[in-house]
Steps between C-alpha positions, in 0.01 A plus 500: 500500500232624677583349827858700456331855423277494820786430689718744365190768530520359873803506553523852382202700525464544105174422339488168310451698184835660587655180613397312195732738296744485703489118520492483117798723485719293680379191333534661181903620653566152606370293146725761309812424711482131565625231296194373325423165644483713843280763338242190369502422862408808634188444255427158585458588859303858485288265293433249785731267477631456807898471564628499101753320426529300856530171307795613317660650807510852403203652723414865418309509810788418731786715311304812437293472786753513745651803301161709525446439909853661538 
């Protein structure tokens, strides 16, 4: 998660105190309105591990990545 506060404090000119909240708040946003499996995802990879759920064919990284560079 780390990696995705500096570049959102990049990105934006925010500090990465700043950043981290805002960064948790959409995290939080996202867990609360995904379907579960997704949401355990989302917590699998801010907790390093990599592409979750690639095996299965379902990659977080790949459907809501593509949303956020929009």
């Amino acid at each position: 998660m780390d990696d995705l506060v500096k570049l959102v404090a990049a990105k934006t000119g925010m500090s990465e105190d700043i950043a981290r909240t805002a960064v948790n708040t959409v995290i939080s946003f996202l867990k609360e309105k995904l379907p579960a499996p997704l949401a355990g995802q989302i917590d699998s990879l801010l907790a390093g591990g990599g592409q979750a759920g690639a095996a299965g064919g379902n990659d977080i990284v790949s459907g809501i990545g593509g949303f956020l560079k929009k």
